[in-house]
Structures are given as structure tokens and as C-alpha cells.
C-alpha positions in Angstrom: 18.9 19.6 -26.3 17.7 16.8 -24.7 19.8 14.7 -22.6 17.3 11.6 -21.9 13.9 10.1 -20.0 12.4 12.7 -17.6 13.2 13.1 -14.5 11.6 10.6 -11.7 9.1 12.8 -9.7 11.7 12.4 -6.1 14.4 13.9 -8.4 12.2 16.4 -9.3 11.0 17.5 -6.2 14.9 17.7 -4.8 15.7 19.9 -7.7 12.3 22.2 -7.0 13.4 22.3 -3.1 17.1 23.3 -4.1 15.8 25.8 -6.5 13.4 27.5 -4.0 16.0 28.0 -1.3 18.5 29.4 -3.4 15.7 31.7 -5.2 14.5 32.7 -1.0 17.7 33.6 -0.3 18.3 36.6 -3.4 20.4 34.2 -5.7 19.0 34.5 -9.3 17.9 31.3 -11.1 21.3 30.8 -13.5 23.7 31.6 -10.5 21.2 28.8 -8.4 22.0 26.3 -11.2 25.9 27.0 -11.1 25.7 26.7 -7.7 24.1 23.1 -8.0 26.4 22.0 -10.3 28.8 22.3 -7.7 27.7 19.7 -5.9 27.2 17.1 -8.7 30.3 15.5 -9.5 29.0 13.6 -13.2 26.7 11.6 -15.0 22.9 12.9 -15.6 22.6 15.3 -13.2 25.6 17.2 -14.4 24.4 17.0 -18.0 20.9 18.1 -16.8 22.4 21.4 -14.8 24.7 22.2 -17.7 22.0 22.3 -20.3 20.2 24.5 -18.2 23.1 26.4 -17.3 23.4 27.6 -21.0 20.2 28.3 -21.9 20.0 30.2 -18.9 23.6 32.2 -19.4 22.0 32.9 -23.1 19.7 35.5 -21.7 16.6 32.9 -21.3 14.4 32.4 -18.3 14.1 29.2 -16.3 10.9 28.0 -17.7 12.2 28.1 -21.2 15.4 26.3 -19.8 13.4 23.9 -18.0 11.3 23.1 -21.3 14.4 22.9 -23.7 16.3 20.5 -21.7 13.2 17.8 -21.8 13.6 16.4 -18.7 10.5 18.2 -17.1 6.9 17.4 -17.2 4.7 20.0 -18.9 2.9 20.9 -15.6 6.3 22.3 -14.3 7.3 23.9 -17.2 4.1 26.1 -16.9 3.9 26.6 -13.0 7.6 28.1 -13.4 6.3 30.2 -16.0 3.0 31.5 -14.3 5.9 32.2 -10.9 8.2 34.1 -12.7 5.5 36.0 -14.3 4.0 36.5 -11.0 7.8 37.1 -9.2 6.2 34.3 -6.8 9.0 31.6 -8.6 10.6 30.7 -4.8 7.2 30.1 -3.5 5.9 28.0 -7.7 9.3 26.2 -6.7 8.8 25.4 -2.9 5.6 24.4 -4.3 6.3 22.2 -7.0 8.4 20.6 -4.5 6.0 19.3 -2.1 3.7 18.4 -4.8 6.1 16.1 -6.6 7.1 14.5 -3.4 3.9 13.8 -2.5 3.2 12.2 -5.8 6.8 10.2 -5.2 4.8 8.7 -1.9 1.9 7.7 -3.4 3.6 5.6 -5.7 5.8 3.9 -3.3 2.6 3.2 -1.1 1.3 1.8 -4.5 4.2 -0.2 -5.6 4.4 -1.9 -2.1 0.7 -2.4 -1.5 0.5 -4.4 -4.6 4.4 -5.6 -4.7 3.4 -8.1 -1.3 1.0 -10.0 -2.9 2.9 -10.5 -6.3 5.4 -11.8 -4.4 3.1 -14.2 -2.5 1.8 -15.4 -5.9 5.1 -16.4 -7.8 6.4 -17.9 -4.6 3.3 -20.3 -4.5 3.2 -21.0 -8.2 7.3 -21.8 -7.5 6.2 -24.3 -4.8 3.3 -26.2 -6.5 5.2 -26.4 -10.0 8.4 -27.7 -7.6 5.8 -30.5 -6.3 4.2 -31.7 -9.2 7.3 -31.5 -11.4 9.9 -32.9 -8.5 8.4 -34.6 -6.2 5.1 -36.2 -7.2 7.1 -38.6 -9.7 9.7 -39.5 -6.8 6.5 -40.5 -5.3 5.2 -42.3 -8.3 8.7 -44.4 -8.4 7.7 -45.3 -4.4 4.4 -46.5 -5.5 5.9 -48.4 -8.5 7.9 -50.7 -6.4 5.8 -51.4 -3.8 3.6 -53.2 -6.9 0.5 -49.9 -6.9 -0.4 -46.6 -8.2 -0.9 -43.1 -7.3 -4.8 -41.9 -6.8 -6.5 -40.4 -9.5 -5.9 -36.5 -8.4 -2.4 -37.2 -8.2 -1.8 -38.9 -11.5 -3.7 -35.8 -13.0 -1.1 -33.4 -11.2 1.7 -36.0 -12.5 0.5 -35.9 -15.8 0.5 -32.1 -15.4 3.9 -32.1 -14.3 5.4 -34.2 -17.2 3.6 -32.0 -19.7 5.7 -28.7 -17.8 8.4 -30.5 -17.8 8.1 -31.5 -21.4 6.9 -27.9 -22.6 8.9 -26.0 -20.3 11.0 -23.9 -23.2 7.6 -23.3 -24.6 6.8 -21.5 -20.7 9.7 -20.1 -20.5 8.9 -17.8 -23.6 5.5 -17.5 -23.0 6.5 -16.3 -19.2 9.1 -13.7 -21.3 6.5 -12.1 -23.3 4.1 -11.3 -20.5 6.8 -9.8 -18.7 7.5 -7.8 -21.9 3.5 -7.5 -22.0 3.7 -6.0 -18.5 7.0 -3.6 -19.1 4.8 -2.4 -22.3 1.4 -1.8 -20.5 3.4 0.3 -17.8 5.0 2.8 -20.5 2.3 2.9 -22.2 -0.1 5.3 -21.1 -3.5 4.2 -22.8 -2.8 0.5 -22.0 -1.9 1.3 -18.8 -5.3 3.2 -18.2 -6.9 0.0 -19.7 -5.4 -2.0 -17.3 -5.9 0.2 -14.2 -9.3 0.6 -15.1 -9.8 -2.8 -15.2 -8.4 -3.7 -12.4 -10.8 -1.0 -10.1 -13.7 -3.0 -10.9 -12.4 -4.8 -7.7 -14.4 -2.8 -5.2 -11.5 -2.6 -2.3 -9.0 -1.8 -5.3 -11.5 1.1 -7.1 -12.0 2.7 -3.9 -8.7 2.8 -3.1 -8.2 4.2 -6.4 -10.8 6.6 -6.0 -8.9 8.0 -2.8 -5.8 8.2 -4.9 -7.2 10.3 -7.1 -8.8 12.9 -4.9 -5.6 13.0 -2.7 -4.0 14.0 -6.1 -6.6 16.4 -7.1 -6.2 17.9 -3.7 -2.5 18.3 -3.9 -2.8 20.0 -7.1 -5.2 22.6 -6.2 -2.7 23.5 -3.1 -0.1 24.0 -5.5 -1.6 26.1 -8.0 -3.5 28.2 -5.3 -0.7 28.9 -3.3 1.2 29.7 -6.9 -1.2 32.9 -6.8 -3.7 31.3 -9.4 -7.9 32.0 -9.4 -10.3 28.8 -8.9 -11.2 28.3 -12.4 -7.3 28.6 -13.7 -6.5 26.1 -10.8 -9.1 23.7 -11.6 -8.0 23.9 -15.2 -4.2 22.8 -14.7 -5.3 20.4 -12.0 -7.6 18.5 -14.3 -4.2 18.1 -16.2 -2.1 16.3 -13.5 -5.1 14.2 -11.9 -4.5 10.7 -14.1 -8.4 9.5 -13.4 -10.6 9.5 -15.6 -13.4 9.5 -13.5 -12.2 12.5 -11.5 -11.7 14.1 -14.9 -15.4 14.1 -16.1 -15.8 15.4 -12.6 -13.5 18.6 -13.0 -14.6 19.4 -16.2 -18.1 19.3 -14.7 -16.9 21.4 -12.1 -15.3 24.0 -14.4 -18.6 24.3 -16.5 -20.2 25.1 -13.8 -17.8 28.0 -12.5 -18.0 29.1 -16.5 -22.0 29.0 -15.4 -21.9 31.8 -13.1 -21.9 29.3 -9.9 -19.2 29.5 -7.3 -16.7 27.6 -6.5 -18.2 25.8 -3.3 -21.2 25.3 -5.1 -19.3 23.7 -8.2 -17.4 21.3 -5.8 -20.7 20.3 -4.6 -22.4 19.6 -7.2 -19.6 17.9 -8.8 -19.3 15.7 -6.4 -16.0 15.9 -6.4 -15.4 15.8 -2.4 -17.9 14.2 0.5 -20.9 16.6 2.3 -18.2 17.4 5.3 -15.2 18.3 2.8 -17.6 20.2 0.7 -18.4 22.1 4.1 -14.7 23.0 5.1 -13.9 24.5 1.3 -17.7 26.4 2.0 -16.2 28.1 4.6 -12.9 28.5 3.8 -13.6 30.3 0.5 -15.5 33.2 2.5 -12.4 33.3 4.7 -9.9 33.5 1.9 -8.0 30.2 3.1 -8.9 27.8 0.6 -5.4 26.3 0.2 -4.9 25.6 3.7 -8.5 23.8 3.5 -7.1 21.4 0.5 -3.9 20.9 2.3 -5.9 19.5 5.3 -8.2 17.5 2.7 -5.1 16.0 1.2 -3.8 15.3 4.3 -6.8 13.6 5.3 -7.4 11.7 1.6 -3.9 10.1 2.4 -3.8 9.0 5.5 -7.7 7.1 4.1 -5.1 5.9 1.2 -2.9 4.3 3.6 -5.4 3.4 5.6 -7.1 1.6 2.9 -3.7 -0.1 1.6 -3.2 -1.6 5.0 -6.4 -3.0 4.9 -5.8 -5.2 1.6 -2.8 -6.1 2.5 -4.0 -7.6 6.0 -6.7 -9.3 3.9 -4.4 -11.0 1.0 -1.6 -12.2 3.0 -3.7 -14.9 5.9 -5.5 -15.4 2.4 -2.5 -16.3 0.5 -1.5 -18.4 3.1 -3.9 -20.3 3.7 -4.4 -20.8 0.0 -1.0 -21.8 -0.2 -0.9 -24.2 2.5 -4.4 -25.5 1.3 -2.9 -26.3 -2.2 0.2 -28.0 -1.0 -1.6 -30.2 2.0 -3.9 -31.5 -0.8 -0.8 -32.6 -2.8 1.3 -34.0 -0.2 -1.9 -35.9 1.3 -3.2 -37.1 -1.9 0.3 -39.4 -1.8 1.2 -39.1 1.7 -2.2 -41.0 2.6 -2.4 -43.9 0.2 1.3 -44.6 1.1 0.8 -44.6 4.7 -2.4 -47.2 4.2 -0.2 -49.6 2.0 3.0 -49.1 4.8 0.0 -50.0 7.4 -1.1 -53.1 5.4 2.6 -54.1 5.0 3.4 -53.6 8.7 
């Protein structure tokens, strides 16, 4: 019965939302998704609803709808499960909610921390290729008739030009297939590891990373705690939506050591999986009972250092960009600029 891709995680959390305050106010889960079909007039979203509408009318529960229609991630699929055995499914749902929206933010922060510089990139490739290919052999033609030549770094950059120009189909497929490369790497989630993994040998970039992950880890833990779920079950469906490997090693070390006898303050310790002050705030908000409001706050904290950090980079790469930029094309333009203006002198 499926209808297509997953759902995004934004249209995920609006349909967790939606769910939970129809669930708060006494409306059962197939009279919620009637009620939502209301306000869809077509395409996906009305496909989506109706699939789960007849499941649902069939007798099923919503967890079983949820995984027939194939539009959900696993992790929801078994939070709505745990909540309606639990009868906490408003609260799973109001949970699920924030979680995927959070998730939504962090990769819009992502996408536009490293969207900026990309941009910077292709514009200054566009501007140096436009030189050497354009406007160096205008230059050349000047230089022709005044009865001279160009220096020797701008006949290499002429000669660099002509071969672009003369090859430029060949570029032109070899630019499509590292687009294709790229489109491939980000569906494809063991490339796309590679690559990430890769790229966070940059120190700025891996501890950027780094925060990423323990925000996420954080965020996780508040929704499964707040679903009514023990430490060691929490850590355990957590380890499944944190996407690090790194921070995976450290929640299975975690976990062995709750399996060990140790608790769970001590685990997070010793796993290393937070700094000495976080460590301290889940110390003393496990004798207190408040645990998730501790990893809410530590979540909290974990992204404002995210966006912290991404501002950072950014203020770095773009006066570096710049002044790369402008450093590339005033040694072009005075390469031929400066030779003209002596033979113009000489002439004069």
C-alpha cells in the first residue's frame, strides 16, 4: 500500500502535531485522520490520509496504519506503538512532533551553512573561466596589433582558455556526472557516511559535526523519556536515530555499561558521551526524577553551540572567498593590464 518516498521530517512533524491535538482533545486516531482529510484538498497528502484511513476503519491501530502506508520512518512506527501500548499516544505524538522538527532545523542550518560557500565557489570558477576564455584573447588581439605578446603567466592562462574552450562538451559531461555523483552520494546512505566522514577531518567542520550529533542524541532521549520509556530502552532506540558513527560506539558503550550493573549517570560518564558540567546536570537530575527536562536543556544548549559554530565558518569562508576571489582576478587583469599600460607609456 505504499503511495511513494517518505515523508520529509517538517511534514512529518505537522502530521505528529495534528495527530496529538486531536488525540488531547478525546477524538480517536481514525476519526483524527478523517478529520485531516478534511482539510487536504488532493495530491499526496490526500492519498497518504486515505491509506491510513482504511487500514484504520479495518479494525487496525495507528502504528500498523502508519507502517503499511510506507511513508514513515521506522523510529515512528515504533514510538506510536510503545504510546498506544502505554495509552500515552497524544503525549508519543506531541513528542514525535518536536523531535522531527527539530531534526527539520538542523538540516536547514546545515544546508545553508554549507549552501553560502558553494555558492561563492561556482560564482568564482564562472568569473575566472569568463576571463581566461573571453577576455584574455581580446587582450591577446590588442597585443597582436600593437606588434608584442602577452607575459608568460598570461599566455599559460590563454593557453588554458583555448583548451576549455576547445574541450568544453568534454566539461560539460564531466560537470553532469559529478552532479549525478553528488545526487547519488546524498541518497545513498553508506556513500554519504563516506563522504561526511571525510569531510569532518576538517577540525571546524568535525566539531561542528560532533555538536550535531549530540544535539540529536539529546533530542532523542527527550522523546523517548517523556514517551514513558526506562534509560536502557531509551538509549537503545536513540542509538537508532543518532546518524554518527562515532556517537554510536559511544551509546553502545553506554548501554554495556547500564547492562553492567552501573547507572545511568555513571554510564554517561564514562562514555563520554556529554562534557564534566552536562554529565553533572543528568547526575542530579536522575536522583530528582527530571531527567528529560535535563536533556531538553542539554539540547537546547548543544544547538544554540551548533549555530554558534555555523556562524563562525561562515564569517571565516566568506572575507576568505573574497579575498581569494579578488586575489585571482587582480592577478589576471594585471598580468595584461600592466604590460599594456608600459607599451601605451612608451607609445605616448
Amino acid at each position: 500500500m505504499k503511495v511513494q518516498s517518505k515523508l520529509t521530517d517538517y511534514e512529518i512533524s505537522v502530521f505528529c502535531r495534528q495527530m496529538s491535538l486531536l488525540l488531547k482533545a478525546g477524538i480517536g486516531p481514525s476519526e483524527s485522520v478523517n478529520i485531516l482529510m478534511q482539510d487536504v484538498e488532493s495530491g499526496s497528502g490526500k492519498n497518504i490520509l486515505n491509506a491510513l484511513k482504511q487500514v484504520l476503519s479495518s479494525g487496525e491501530q495507528l502504528h500498523v496504519a502508519l507502517k503499511l502506508s510506507g511513508m514513515f520512518p521506522e523510529y515512528v512506527v515504533n514510538m506510536v506503538e510503545i504510546g498506544e501500548e502505554s495509552g500515552n499516544l497524544d503525549v508519543v505524538m506531541d513528542s514525535l512532533g518536536t523531535y522531527y522538527e527539530r531534526e527539520d532545523n538542523i538540516k536547514e542550518s546545515i544546508k545553508s551553512a554549507l549552501s553560502y560557500p558553494m555558492i561563492m565557489i561556482i560564482m568564482m570558477l564562472v568569473v575566472i573561466i569568463v576571463l581566461i576564455v573571453k577576455v584574455l584573447p581580446i587582450f591577446n588581439q590588442v597585443f597582436a596589433q600593437l606588434g608584442t605578446g602577452m607575459s608568460t603567466f598570461s599566455n599559460s592562462l590563454l593557453k588554458l582558455g583555448n583548451t576549455l574552450s576547445h574541450y568544453s562538451t568534454v566539461l560539460i559531461i564531466l560537470l553532469f556526472i559529478i552532479i549525478v555523483f553528488a545526487i547519488a552520494v546524498n541518497k545513498n546512505k553508506k556513500l554519504k557516511e563516506r563522504f561526511t566522514s571525510l569531510i569532518c577531518k576538517i577540525p571546524a567542520i568535525g566539531k561542528m559535526y560532533e555538536s550535531i550529533a549530540a544535539e540529536r542524541f539529546a533530542n532523542a532521549m527527550v522523546l523517548t523519556l517523556s514517551s514513558g520509556m526506562d534509560t536502557f530502552e531509551s538509549l537503545r532506540l536513540a542509538n537508532k536515530l543518532v546518524e554518527n558513527k562515532t556517537m554510536n560506539k559511544k551509546i553502545d558503550l553506554c548501554i554495556n555499561k547500564i547492562a553492567a550493573g552501573e547507572s545511568f549517570p555513571e554510564a554517561i560518564t564514562g562514555a563520554e558521551l556529554f562534557n564534566r558540567f552536562y554529565n553533572k546536570m543528568i547526575e542530579v537530575a536522575f536522583s530528582t526524577g527530571s531527567i528529560d527536562e535535563v536533556m531538553k536543556q542539554i539540547a537546547e544548549r548543544y544547538r544554540l553551540e551548533t549555530t554558534r559554530r555555523m556562524g563562525n565558518l561562515i564569517s571565516v569562508l566568506e572575507p576568505t572567498l573574497v579575498i581569494i576571489l579578488s586575489l585571482i582576478v587582480g592577478m589576471i587583469l594585471l598580468s595584461v593590464i600592466l604590460p599594456l599600460m608600459g607599451i601605451m607609456s612608451n607609445i605616448g
